[in-house]
C-alpha positions in Angstrom: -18.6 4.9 6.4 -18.8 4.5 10.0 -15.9 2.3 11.0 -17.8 1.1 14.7 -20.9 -0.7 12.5 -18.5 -2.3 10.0 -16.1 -3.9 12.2 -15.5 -7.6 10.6 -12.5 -7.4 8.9 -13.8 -9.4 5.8 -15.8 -6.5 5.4 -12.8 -3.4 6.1 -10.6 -6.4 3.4 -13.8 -6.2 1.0 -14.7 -2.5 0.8 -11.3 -1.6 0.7 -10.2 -3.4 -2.2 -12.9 -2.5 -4.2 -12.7 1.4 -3.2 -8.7 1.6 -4.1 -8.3 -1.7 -6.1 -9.2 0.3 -9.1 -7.1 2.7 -8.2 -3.7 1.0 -7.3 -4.4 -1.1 -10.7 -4.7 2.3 -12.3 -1.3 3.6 -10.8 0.7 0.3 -11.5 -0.7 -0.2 -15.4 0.8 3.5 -16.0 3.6 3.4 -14.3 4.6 -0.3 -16.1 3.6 0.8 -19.3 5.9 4.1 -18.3 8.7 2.0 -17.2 8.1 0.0 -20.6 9.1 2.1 -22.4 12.5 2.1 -21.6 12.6 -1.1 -23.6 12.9 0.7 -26.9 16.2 2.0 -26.1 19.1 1.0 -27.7 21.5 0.9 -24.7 21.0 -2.3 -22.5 21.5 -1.6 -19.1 18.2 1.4 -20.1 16.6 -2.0 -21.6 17.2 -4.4 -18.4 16.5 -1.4 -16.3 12.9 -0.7 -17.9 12.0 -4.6 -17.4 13.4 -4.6 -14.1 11.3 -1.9 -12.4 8.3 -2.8 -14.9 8.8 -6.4 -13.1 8.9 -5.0 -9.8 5.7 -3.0 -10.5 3.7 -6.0 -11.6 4.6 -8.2 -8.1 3.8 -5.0 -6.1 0.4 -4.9 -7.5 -0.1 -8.7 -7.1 0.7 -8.3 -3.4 -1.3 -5.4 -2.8 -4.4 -6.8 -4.3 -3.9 -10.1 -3.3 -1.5 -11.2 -0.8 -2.3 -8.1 2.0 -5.8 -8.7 2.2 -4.8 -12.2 2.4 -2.6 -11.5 5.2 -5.0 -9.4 7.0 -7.8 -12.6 7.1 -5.4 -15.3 7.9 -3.5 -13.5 10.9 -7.3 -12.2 12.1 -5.5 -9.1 12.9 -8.0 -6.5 15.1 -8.7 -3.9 12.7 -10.7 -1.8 15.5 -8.5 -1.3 18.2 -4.4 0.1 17.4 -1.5 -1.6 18.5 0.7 -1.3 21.9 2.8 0.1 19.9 1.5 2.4 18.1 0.3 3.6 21.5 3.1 4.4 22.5 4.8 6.2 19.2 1.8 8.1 18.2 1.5 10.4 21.7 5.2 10.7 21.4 5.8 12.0 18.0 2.4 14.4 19.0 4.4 15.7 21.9 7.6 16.2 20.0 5.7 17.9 16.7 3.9 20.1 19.7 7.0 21.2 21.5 8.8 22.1 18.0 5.6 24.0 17.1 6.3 25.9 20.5 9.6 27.2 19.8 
């Protein structure tokens, strides 16, 4: 995909969620049902652990899918052109990654 003809971000929000959705569902549904299984133990602390992260996994994918692309549309962030500051970090972690290629 050419990113200069698709530049409306409703578009970038729409094709990207349904080009990795699938995939960051995928990741989280394993990794829950992983962490899951740490509910069969007999040792609580495993047990609360398990539910904990399982927990965590489950309001990670709900804000991935849902509240980012959310984010993106209500701030009408530029999706075309980078930041100041990323101006200024990118050309100077190139130079430093070049100069430590040098020596």
């Amino acid at each position: 995909m050419d990113r200069r003809t698709h530049t409306h971000p409703a578009y970038a929000i729409y094709h990207t969620t349904f080009r990795s959705g699938k995939a960051i569902l995928f990741t989280s549904l394993a990794l829950i049902c992983g962490f899951m299984v740490l509910t069969t133990s007999n040792f609580l602390p495993i047990i609360l652990f398990g539910l904990l992260i399982a927990l965590t996994m489950i309001n990670t994918t709900i804000g991935s899918i849902l509240l980012v692309p959310a984010a993106i549309r209500m701030t009408n962030i530029n999706l075309n052109r980078p930041s100041r500051l990323l101006k200024k970090i990118i050309p100077a972690r190139l130079g430093e990654s070049l100069a430590q290629s040098d020596s």
